[in-house]
Every structure is written in structure tokens, then in C-alpha cells.
N, C-alpha and C positions, 0 to 999 in steps of 0.2 A: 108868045115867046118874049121872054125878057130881055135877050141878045147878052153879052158881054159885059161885065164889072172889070178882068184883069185881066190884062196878057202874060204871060210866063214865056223867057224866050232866053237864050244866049247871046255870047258877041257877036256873031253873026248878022244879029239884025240890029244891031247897036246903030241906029242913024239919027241925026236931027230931023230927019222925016217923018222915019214910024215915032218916035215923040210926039212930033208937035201933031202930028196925025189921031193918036192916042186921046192926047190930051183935049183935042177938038170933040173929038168921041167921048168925054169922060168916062174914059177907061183905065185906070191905073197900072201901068207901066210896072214891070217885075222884069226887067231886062240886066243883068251883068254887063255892065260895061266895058268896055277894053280900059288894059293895063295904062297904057299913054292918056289916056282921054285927055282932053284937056276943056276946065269951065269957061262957057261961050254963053251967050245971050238966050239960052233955051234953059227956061225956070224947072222943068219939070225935069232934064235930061239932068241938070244941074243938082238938084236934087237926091237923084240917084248918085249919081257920082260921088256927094258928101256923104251920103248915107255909108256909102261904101268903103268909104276913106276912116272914116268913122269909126266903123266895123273894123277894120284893119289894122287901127291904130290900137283899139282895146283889145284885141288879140295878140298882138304881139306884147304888149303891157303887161297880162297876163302870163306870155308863155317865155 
């Protein structure tokens, strides 16, 4: 068994825990962040968050 490459999840489990827990795992994070988030000293959470912001900003650009 190979175990785990991604997790896929919602806000719900949006923590600096299951992150940094993830990321110990090298497992790659697919988690939706909460709207407020705010970037904190966690590379990987942090990450998502700009991706997301990112995404957002070219969407509305477009529409």
C-alpha cells in the first residue's frame, strides 16, 4: 500500500494543525480555506491561502 499523496477537504478542517500535520506527512493539502484567513508563519497553509486569493483576484478580473 502506498498510503496517501492529497487530502481534499473543506473549511471545516482548515487548521494550522492538519497543515502542518500534512505537511510532515508529505501529503499535499487541497483544503478551502476560510474567508478571513489570515497569513501566519505556516508555509504550506500560507500557500493555499495565496493560491486562493490569486484565483479570486483573476476571476473577478475576468467577470
Amino acid at each position: 500500500m502506498r498510503g496517501y499523496t492529497e487530502v481534499i477537504a473543506y473549511t471545516d478542517i482548515d487548521s494550522h494543525e492538519i497543515f502542518r500535520h500534512l505537511a510532515k506527512k508529505r501529503i499535499k493539502p487541497v483544503i478551502k480555506v476560510r474567508r478571513d484567513v489570515v497569513i501566519t508563519g505556516n508555509r504550506v497553509r500560507n500557500e493555499a491561502v495565496m493560491g486562493i486569493r490569486k484565483g479570486i483576484k483573476q476571476w473577478k478580473e475576468k467577470n
